[in-house]
C-alpha positions as CSV (number, residue, x, y, z in Angstrom):
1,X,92.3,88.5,104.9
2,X,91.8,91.6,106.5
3,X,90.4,94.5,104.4
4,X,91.9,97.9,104.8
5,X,89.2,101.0,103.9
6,X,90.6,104.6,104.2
7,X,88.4,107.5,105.2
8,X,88.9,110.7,103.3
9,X,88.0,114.2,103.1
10,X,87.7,117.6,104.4
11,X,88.5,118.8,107.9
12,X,85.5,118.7,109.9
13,X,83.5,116.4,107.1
14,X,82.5,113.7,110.0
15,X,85.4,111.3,108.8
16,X,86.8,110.6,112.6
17,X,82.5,110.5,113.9
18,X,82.2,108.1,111.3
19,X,85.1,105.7,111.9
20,X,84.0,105.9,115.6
21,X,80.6,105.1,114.8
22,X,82.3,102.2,112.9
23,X,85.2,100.8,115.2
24,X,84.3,102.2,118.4
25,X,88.3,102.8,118.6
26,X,89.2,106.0,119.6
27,X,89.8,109.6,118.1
28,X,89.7,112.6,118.7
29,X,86.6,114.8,117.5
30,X,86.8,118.4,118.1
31,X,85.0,121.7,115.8
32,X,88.1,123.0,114.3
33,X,90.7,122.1,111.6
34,X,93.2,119.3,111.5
35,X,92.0,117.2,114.6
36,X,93.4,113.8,113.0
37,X,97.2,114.7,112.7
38,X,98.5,111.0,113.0
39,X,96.4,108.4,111.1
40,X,93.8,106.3,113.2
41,X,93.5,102.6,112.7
42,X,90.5,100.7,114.0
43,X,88.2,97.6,113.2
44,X,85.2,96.7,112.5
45,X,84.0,93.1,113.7
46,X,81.6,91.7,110.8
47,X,78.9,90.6,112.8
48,X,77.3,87.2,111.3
49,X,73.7,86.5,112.0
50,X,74.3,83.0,110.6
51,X,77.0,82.5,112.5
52,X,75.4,83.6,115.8
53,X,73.1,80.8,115.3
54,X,75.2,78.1,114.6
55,X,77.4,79.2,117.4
56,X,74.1,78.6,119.7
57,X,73.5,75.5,118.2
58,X,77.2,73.7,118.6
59,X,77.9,75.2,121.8
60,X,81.6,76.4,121.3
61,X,83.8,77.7,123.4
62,X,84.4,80.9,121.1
63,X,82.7,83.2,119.0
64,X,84.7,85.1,116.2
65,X,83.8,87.5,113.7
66,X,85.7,88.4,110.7
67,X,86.9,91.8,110.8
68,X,87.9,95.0,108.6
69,X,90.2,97.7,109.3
70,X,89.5,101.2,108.8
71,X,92.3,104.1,108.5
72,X,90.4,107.7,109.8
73,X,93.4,110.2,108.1
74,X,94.0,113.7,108.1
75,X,91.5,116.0,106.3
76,X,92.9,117.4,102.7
77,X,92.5,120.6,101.1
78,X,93.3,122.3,97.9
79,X,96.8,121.8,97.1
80,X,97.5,118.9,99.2
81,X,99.3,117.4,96.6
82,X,101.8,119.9,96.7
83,X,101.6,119.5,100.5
84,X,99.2,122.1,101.7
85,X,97.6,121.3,105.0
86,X,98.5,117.9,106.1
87,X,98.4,116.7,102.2
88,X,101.9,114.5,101.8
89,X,100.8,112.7,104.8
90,X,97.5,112.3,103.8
91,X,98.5,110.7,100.8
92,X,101.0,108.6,101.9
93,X,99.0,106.7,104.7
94,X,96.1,106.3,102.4
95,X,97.8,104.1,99.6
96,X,98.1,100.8,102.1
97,X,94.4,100.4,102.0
98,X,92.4,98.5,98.8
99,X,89.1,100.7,98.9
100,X,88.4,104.0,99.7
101,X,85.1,105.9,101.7
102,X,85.5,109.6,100.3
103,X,83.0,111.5,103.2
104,X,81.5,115.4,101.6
105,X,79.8,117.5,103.5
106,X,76.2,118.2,103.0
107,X,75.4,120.3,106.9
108,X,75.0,123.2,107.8
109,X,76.6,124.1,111.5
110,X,78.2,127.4,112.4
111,X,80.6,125.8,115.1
112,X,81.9,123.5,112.6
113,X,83.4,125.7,109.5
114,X,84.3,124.1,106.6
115,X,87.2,124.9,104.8
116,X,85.1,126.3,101.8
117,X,83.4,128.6,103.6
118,X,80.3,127.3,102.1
119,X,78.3,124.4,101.8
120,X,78.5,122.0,98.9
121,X,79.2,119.1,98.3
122,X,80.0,118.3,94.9
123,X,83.1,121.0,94.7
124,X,84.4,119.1,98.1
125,X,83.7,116.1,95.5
126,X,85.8,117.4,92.8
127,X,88.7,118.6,94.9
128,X,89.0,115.7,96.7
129,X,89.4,113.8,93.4
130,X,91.2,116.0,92.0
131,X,94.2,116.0,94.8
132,X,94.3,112.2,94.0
133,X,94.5,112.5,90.6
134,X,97.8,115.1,90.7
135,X,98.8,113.1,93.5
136,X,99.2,109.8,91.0
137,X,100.1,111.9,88.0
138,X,103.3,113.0,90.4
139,X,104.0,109.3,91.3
140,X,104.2,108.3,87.6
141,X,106.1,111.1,86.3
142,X,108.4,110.9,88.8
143,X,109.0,106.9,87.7
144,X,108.7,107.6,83.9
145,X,112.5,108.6,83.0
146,X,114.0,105.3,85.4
147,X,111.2,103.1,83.8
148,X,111.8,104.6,80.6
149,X,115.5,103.4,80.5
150,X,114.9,100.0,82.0
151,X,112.7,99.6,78.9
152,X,114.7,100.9,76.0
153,X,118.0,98.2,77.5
154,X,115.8,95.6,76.5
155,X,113.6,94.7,79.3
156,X,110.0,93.2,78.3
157,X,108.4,93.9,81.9
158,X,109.9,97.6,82.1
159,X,108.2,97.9,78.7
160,X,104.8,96.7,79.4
161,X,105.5,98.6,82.9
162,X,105.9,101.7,80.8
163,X,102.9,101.3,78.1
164,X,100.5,100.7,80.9
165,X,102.3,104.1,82.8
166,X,101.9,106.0,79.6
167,X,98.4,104.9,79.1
168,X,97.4,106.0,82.8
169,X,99.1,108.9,82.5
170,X,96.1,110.2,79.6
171,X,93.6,109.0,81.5
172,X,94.2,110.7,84.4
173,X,95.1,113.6,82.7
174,X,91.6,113.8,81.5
175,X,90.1,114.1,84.7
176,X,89.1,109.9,85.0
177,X,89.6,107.3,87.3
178,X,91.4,104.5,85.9
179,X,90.2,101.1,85.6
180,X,92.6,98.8,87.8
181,X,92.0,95.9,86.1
182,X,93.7,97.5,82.7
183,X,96.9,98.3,84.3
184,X,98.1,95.1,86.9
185,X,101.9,95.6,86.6
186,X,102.7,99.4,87.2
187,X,99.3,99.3,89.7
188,X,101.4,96.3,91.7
189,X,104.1,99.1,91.7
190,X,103.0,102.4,92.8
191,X,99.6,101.6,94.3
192,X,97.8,104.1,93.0
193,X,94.6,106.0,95.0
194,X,92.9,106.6,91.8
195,X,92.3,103.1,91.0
196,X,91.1,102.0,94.0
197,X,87.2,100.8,94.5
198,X,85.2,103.9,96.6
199,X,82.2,104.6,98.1
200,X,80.8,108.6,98.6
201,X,79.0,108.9,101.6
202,X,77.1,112.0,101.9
203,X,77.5,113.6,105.7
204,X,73.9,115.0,105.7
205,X,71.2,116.2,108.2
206,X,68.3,115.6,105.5
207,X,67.8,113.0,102.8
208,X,70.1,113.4,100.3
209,X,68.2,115.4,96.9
210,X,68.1,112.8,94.2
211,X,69.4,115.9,91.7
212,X,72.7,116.2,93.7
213,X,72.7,111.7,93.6
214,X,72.3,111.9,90.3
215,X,75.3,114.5,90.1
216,X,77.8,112.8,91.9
217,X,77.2,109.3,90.4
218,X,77.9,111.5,86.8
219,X,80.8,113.1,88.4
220,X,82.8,109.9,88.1
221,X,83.7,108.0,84.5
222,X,82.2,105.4,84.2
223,X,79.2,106.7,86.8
224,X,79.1,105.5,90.5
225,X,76.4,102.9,91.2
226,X,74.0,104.3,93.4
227,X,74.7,101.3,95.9
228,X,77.8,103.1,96.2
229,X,76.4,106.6,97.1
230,X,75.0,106.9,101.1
231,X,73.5,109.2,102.9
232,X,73.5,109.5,106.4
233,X,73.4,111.9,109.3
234,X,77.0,110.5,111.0
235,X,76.9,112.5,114.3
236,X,73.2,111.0,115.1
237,X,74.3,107.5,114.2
238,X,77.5,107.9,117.0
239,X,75.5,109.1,119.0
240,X,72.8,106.3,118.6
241,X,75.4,104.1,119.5
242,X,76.5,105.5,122.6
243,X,73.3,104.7,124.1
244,X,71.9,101.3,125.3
245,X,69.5,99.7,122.4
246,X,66.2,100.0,125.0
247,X,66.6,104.1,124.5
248,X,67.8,104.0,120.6
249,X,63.6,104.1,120.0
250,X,62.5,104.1,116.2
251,X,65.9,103.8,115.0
252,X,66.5,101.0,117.1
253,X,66.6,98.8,113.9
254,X,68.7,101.1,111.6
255,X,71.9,99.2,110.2
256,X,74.2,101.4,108.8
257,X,77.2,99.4,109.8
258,X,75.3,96.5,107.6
259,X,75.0,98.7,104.6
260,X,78.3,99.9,105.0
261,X,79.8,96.0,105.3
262,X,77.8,94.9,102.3
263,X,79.1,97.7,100.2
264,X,82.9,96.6,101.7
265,X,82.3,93.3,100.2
266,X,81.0,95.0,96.6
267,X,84.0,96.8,96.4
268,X,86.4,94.8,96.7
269,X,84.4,91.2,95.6
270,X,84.8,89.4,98.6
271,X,83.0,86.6,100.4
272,X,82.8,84.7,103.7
273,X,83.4,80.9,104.5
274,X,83.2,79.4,108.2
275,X,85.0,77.1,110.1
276,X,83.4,75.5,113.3
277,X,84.8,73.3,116.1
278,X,84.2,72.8,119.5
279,X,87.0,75.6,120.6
280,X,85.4,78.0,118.0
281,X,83.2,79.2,115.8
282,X,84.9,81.6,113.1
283,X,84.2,83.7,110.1
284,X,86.6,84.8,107.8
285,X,86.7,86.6,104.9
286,X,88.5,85.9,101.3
287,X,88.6,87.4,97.7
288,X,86.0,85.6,95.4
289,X,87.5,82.8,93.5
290,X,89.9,81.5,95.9
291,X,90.6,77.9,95.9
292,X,90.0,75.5,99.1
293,X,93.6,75.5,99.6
294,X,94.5,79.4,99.5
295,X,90.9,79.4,101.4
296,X,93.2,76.9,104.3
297,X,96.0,79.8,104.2
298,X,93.8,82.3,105.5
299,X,93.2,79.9,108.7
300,X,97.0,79.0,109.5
301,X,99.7,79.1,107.0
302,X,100.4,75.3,108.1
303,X,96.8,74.3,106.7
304,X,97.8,75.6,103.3
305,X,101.0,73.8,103.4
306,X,99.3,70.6,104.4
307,X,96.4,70.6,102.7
308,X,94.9,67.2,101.9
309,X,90.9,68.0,101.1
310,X,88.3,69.7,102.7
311,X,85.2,68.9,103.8
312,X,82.4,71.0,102.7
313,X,78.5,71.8,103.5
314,X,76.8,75.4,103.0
315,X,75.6,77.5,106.4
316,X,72.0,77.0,105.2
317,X,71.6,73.3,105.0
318,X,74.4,72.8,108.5
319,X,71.8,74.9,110.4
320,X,68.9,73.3,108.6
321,X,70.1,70.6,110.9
322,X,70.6,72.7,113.9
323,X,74.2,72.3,113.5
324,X,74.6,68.4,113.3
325,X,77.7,67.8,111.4
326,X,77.5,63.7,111.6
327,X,73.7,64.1,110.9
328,X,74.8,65.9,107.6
329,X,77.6,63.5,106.7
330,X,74.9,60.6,107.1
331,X,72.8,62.7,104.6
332,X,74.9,62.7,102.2
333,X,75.5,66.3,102.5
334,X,79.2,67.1,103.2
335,X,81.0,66.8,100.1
336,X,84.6,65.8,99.9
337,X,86.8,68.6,97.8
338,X,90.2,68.8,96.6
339,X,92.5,71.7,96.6
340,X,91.4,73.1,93.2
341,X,88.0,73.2,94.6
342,X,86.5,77.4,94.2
343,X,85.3,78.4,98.0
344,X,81.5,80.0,97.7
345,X,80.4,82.3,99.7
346,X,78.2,80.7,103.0
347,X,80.5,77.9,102.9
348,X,81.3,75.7,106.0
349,X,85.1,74.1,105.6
350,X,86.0,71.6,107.5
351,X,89.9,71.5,106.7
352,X,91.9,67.9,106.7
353,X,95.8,67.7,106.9
């Protein structure tokens, strides 16, 4: 799979520096309003240390990373529920992705207003939640009355559908963020932003005051781990990355884009496996819990179809051996596994059909 991440907030937040920083795809960056009118799609190549040194070891043609995608949409504002600003669109190209970066402004730069006229951070927080919120409660209500028939003519699923809508529906109205797992049919549905896994990253010039942390993991019910709460100064880290690494000096060995991949994977409980040959040496990336056959699927569709077994051995102990698959079958260290067989992360597949 390819995970989808959408980037929201504010005008001039640092949501377009950010995805540049992340995808090096393009978009523009400018000091006023409304920059991103049409939504920016980009990836991010999940760069495998492991990998790199396998690759070195079994001389393949190719090198291939997994990747993610990252959606860089317009800024919202107050109302943009309703439609104020660029809000409808806003809304609408945001619901494709499954997790969600909500970028707040914490800098203070008089070429750069902000839409608040002031600095802060945690009332950008609550509108930007808020907007989602009245953006799902419209979704539902607009559903309710045609759901709401379906149910009383006798349909089981259109009932079920409309519990779990009814449920959501006092949940959000309370100002909280459902909890996806509660509510699989109508969520399969509507798509709803509110349910979605997120991370707040915290556009700041200065470390980040553990008071106004400690305030925005509260902010959200239940509260937001702290592994989901960065701080960084975006514009330094693009521009970091414009230069070569010889002239990037102390921060030479900063990895934001490793912090932000490893919080990707959090979100959304994901894992790698590897397949290697002599054309190519590939990552990809899958859900937790997928079998060795769905696992095949992600590779070619025809693997999944044909699937006889696969042929397992984890990165660690294949590089342990500098890469010597026949060395590690002698061992005793590939194992043979079926289709029911539950991929682990670090996992090298060899696929058979």
């Amino acid at each position: 799979m390819i995970p989808r991440f959408g980037l929201v907030g504010f005008p001039n937040v640092g949501k377009s520096t950010f995805f540049r920083y992340l995808t090096k795809a393009p978009a523009e960056i400018a000091e006023y309003p409304f920059t991103t009118i049409e939504v920016n799609k980009g990836f991010l190549n999940v760069e495998d240390e492991k990998l790199k040194k396998l690759f070195s070891l079994v001389h393949s043609k190719k090198l291939t990373f997994a990747q993610a995608e990252f959606f860089d949409v317009a800024g919202l504002i107050k109302g943009a529920h309703k439609g104020e600003g660029l809000g409808n669109q806003f809304l609408a190209d945001i619901r494709p992705v499954e997790g969600i970066f909500e970028i707040i402004r914490n800098f203070e730069n008089p070429n750069v207003p902000s839409p608040l006229d002031k600095i802060d951070p945690l009332e950008e927080l609550g509108i930007l939640n808020l907007e989602i919120i009245l953006s799902d409660l419209q979704i539902l209500e607009r559903n309710q009355e045609t759901i709401s028939k379906e149910a009383k003519s006798g349909s089981a699923e259109r009932k079920k559908e409309l519990s779990e809508l009814l449920k959501l529906k006092e949940i959000l109205k309370s100002g909280k963020r459902p909890v996806s797992s509660e509510f699989p049919e109508i969520l399969r549905e509507f798509n709803l932003i509110s349910t979605k896994p997120l991370m707040v990253v915290v556009n700041s010039q200065k470390t980040l005051d553990e008071d106004i942390k400690t305030k925005i993991s509260r902010f959200f019910d239940p509260p937001l781990k702290n592994d989901f709460i960065l701080s960084a100064d975006l514009k330094l880290f693009f521009d970091l990355e414009e230069l070569p690494e010889s002239e990037r000096g102390e921060f030479s060995q900063e990895d934001l884009k490793r912090e932000i991949v490893d919080v990707c994977f959090k979100m959304l409980d994901l894992i790698t496996f590897y397949t290697v040959n002599e054309n190519e040496c590939h990552s990809w990336i899958i859900k937790r819990g997928l079998n060795a056959k769905e696992a095949a699927g992600e590779v070619h569709t025809d693997f999944q179809q044909k699937f006889i077994r696969a042929e397992v051995i984890p990165i660690d102990k294949l590089l342990e051996l500098n890469g010597n698959w026949p060395l590690a079958h002698q061992k005793g260290l590939i194992r043979v596994e079926g289709k029911d067989y539950k991929v682990q992360n670090g996992d090298v597949i060899l696929i058979k059909i």
